[in-house]
BAVO-430092 format. One line per 3 residues: their letters; for each residue z, y, x negated of C-alpha. Coordinates in Angstrom, 2 decimals. Layout:
<atoms>
a) Z:Y:X  ...
</atoms>
This chain:
<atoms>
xxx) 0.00:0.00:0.00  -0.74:3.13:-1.14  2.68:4.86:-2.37
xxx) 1.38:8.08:-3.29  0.63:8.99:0.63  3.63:10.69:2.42
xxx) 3.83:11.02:6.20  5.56:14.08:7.81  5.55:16.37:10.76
xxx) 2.34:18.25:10.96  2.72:21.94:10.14  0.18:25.03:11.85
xxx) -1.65:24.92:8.15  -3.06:21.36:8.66  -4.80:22.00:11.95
xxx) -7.83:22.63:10.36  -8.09:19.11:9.08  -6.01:17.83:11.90
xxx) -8.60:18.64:14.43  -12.00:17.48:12.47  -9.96:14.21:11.46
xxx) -9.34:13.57:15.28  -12.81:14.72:16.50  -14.61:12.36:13.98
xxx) -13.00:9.66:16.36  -13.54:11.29:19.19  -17.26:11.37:18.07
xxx) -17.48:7.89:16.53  -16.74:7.19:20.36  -15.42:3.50:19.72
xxx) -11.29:3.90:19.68  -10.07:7.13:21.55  -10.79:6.96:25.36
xxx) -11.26:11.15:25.22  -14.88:12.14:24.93  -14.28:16.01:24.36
xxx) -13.73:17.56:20.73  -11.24:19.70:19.96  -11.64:23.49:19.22
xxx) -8.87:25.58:17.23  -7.40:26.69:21.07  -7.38:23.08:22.17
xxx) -6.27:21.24:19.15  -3.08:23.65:18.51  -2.22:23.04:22.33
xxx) -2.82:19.07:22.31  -0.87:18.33:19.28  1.81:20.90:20.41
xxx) 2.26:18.78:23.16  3.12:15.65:21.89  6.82:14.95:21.52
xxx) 5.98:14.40:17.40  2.81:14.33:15.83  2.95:13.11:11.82
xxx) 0.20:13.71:9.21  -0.73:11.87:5.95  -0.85:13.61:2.98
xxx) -2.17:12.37:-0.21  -0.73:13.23:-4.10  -3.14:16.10:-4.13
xxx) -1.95:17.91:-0.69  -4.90:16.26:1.27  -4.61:15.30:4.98
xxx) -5.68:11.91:4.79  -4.86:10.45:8.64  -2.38:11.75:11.76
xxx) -0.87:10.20:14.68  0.03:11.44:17.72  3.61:9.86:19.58
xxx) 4.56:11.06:23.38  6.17:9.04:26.44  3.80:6.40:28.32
xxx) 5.16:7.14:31.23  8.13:8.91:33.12  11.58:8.30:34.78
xxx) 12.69:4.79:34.42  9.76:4.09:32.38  10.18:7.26:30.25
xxx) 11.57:4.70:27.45  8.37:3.59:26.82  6.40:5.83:24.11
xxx) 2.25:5.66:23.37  1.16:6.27:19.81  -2.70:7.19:18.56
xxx) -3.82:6.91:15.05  -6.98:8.52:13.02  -7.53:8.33:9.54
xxx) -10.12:10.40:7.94  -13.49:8.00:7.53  -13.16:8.77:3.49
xxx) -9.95:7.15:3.57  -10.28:3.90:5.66  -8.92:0.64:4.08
xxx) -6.39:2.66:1.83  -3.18:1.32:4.36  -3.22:4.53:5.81
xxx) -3.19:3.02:9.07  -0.23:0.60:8.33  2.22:3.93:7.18
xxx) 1.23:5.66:10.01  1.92:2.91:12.80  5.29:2.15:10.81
xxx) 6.16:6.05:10.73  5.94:6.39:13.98  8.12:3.60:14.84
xxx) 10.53:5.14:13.34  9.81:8.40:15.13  10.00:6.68:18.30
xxx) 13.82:5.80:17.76  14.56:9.22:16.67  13.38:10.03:20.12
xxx) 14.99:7.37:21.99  12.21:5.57:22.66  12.65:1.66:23.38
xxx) 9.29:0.65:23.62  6.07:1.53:21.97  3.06:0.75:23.63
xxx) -0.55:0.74:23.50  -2.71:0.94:26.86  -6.71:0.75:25.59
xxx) -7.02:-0.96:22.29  -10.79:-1.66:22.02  -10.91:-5.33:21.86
xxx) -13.73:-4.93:18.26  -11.22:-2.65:16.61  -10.46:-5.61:14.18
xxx) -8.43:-3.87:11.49  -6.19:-2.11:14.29  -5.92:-5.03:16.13
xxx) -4.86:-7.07:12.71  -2.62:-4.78:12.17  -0.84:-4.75:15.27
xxx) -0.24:-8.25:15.33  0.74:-8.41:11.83  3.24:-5.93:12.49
xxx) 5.01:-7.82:15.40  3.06:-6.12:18.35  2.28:-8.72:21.34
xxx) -0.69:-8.27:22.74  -0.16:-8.12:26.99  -3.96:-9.31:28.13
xxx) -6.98:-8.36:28.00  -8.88:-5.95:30.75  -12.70:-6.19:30.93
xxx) -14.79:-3.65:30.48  -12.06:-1.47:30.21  -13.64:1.12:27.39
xxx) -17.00:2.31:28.20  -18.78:3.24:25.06  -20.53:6.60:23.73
xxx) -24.07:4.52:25.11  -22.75:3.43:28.08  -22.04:0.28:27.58
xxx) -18.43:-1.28:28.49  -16.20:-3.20:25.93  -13.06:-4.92:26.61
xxx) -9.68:-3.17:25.81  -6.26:-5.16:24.96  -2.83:-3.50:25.71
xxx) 0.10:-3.90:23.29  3.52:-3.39:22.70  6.78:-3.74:20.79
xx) 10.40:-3.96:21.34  11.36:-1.00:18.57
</atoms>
């Protein structure tokens, strides 16, 4: 694992590379369910809103990956948390992945979360998937056609969780 790469709470500074990391996802169109790009407005606003959003940070001060950690749901299901992960494309297959899912684990205690959970895995995300399992998440099923693809196509998603 890469032990040079830090994790910590995002700061105003890394929006910038904050918001292309995300929209390269968001374009890529075969993880994230959203199909819109952030701008500067939207991107301070959406990670403002999560109850803690972490960024990776390489020896030489570069953003590197992010995730994004907020409730799955409300009330008596408000213990359950929902976590998204991007890692810059130049950066894939460094373990970024693996610090940021275990990071925000962590965060999720911190904010009393019980239960993380993952609603729309995309059943050819591989290395996420691998990861997930390897790291003790169950997977719950799988929903056809769940994930409809940038070419209109559909693609099977698998939800997942863990007992934190």
């Amino acid at each position: 694992m890469n032990e040079a790469l830090t994790i910590r709470e995002y700061t105003e500074a890394d929006l910038p590379s904050m918001i292309r990391i995300w929209n390269e996802v968001v374009e890529e169109g075969n993880a994230f369910p959203q199909e819109e790009c952030l701008n500067e407005e939207t991107g301070k606003d959406f990670f403002a809103s999560q109850s803690c959003t972490g960024v990776a940070v390489d020896k030489n001060g570069v953003i590197t990956g992010l995730y994004i950690l907020h409730p799955n749901n409300i009330g008596r299901c408000g213990h359950i948390c929902n976590a998204s992960y991007a890692v810059d494309s130049r950066f894939r297959g460094l373990h970024t992945g693996e610090k940021l899912v275990r990071d925000s684990m962590e965060a999720a205690l911190k904010y009393g979360f019980r239960i993380l959970q993952f609603n729309a895995v995309v059943s050819t995300n591989m290395h996420a998937r691998h990861l997930y399992e390897r790291l003790g998440f169950i997977q719950l099923g799988t929903i056809k056609n769940g994930f409809r693809k940038k070419d209109g196509s559909y693609e099977d998603i698998c939800p997942y969780y863990i007992t934190l």
